[in-house]
N, C-alpha and C positions, 0 to 999 in steps of 0.2 A: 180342570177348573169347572166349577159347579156356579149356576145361576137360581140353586133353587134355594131357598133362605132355612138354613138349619133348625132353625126358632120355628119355623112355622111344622119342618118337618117331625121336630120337638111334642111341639103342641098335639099334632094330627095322631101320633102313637101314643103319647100318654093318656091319651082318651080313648082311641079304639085299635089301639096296635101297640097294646106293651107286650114287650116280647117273654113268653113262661119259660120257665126253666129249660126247658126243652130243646128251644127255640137258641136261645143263649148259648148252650152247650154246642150245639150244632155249628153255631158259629166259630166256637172256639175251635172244634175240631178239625174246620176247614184250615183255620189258621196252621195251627196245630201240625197240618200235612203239607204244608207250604202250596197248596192252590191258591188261584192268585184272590183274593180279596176283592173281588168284584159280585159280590150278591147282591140282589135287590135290599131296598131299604124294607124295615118291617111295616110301614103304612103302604109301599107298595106290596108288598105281599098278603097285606087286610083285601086291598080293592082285588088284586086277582083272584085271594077265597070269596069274596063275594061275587065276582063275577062266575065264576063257576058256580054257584048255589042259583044266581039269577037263571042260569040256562039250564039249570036241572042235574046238572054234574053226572051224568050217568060215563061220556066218552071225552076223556083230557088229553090232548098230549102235546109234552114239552120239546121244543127243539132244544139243546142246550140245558144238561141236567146241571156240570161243575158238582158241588159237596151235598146237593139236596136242603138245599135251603127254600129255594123259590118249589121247589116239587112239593115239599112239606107247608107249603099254604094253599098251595092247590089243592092235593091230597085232601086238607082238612075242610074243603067247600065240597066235597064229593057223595053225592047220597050212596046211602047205605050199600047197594047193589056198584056203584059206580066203580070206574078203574081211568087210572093214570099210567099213559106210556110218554117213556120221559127218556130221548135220545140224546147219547153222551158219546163221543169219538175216544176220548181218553179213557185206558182200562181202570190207571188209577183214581181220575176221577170217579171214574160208577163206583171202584169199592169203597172209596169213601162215603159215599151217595149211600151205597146200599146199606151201610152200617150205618148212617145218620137215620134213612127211615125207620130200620128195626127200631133206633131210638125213642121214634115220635110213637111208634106202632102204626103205624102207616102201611110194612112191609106187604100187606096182602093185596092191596088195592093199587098197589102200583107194580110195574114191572120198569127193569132199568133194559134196553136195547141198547146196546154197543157196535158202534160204526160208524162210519160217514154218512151224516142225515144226507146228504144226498144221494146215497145209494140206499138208502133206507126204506125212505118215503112209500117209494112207488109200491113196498111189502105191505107197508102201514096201511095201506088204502082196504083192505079187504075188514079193518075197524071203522073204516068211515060209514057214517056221517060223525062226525065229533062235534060234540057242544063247543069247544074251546078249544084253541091251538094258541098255542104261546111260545113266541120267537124270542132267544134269549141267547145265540150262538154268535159263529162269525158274521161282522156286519156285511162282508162280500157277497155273501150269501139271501140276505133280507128278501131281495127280489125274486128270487128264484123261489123261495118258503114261504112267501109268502104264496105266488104263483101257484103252490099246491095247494097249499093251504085252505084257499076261499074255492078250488074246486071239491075238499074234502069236509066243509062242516058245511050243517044243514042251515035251513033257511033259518034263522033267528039266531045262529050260532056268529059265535066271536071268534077274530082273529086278536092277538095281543102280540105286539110288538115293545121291547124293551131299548131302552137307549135311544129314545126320538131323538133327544137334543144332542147325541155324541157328544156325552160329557160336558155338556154346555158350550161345546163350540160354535154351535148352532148359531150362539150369540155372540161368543166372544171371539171367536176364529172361525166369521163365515166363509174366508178363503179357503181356508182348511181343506184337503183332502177328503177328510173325515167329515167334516163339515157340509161339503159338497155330494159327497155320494149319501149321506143320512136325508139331506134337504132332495136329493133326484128321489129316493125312496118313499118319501112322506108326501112328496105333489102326485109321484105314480098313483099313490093310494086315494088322497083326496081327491085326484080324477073318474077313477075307477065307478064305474054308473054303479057295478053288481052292491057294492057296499053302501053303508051309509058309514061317518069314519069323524072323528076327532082324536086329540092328544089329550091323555090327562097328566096334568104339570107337575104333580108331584116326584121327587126324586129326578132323574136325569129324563124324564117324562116317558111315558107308554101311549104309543100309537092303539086307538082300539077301534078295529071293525067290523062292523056289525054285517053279516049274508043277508041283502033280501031277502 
């Protein structure tokens, strides 16, 4: 269940996030390979290209690639020189992935790392400082990714967190399991002094924060 009103989600991409052929196709081919159908919306994937262009976009990296949907709005906020590392556990998620970027023409600027982001990480660090880190994996995980995450982007660099609201349990099931451990993860964060931090509400909402 979703609390975020489809009409407004509507409105928000028809103005700055209609999806190009590209983009569409992508989708379909996630489908298409039976991953599970959980991508970002395309107006949240407008603010993460933007957010990457805000920071300069030179160092990206995704936790949680799935078919290269959300990689490929990343990807496209990234200056000229920039690059995107986008880590996926699943082999045939990344070959998916990987064929959606060739698609976009994306394939140079990104590279797909395959494994457990947690045994990853600690390799990734020798790319840091990264403008942006974008969590979009298992929610088990959130704290611990993020925990790396605001020790590896620079001072004015972004953390992004996807699925604030757990699917709008948040609201509607704050008992929830799910509910409960997304709500322990988003007060960690609003406490945390190093950041400065909000949700943006659109879609199932993205935690975003900002390094001192």
């Amino acid at each position: 269940m979703t609390i975020y009103n489809d009409a407004l989600s509507t409105y928000i991409s028809n103005l700055f996030a209609a999806e190009d052929d590209v983009l569409r196709q992508i989708r379909a081919n996630i489908e298409a390979a039976g991953l599970p159908m959980i991508t970002i919306r395309p107006e949240e994937g407008r603010f993460l290209q933007l957010l990457v262009m805000l920071t300069g976009g030179q160092r990206v990296l995704e936790i949680g690639t799935l078919g290269g949907y959300s990689g490929t709005w990343l990807a496209r906020g990234l200056a000229p020189d920039g690059r995107l590392w986008t880590l996926e556990k699943s082999s045939k998620h990344a070959e998916v992935a990987r064929a959606n970027f060739a698609l976009a023409g994306v394939s140079e600027q990104v590279e797909i790392v395959e494994g457990d982001a947690h045994q990853l990480l600690p390799k990734m660090a020798v790319h840091a400082p990264f403008d942006l880190v974008f969590i979009d994996a298992e929610k088990e995980g959130y704290a611990d990714y993020y925990a790396w995450a605001v020790e590896h982007v620079r001072p004015g660099g972004v953390i992004a967190a996807h699925n604030a609201f757990a699917q709008g349990r948040i609201a509607s099931e704050p008992e929830s399991e799910a509910a409960r451990n997304m709500d322990a993860f988003n007060r960690m964060v609003s406490e945390d002094s190093r950041v400065e931090a909000t949700i943006f509400p659109a879609g199932d909402g993205t935690l975003i924060a900002v390094r001192r």
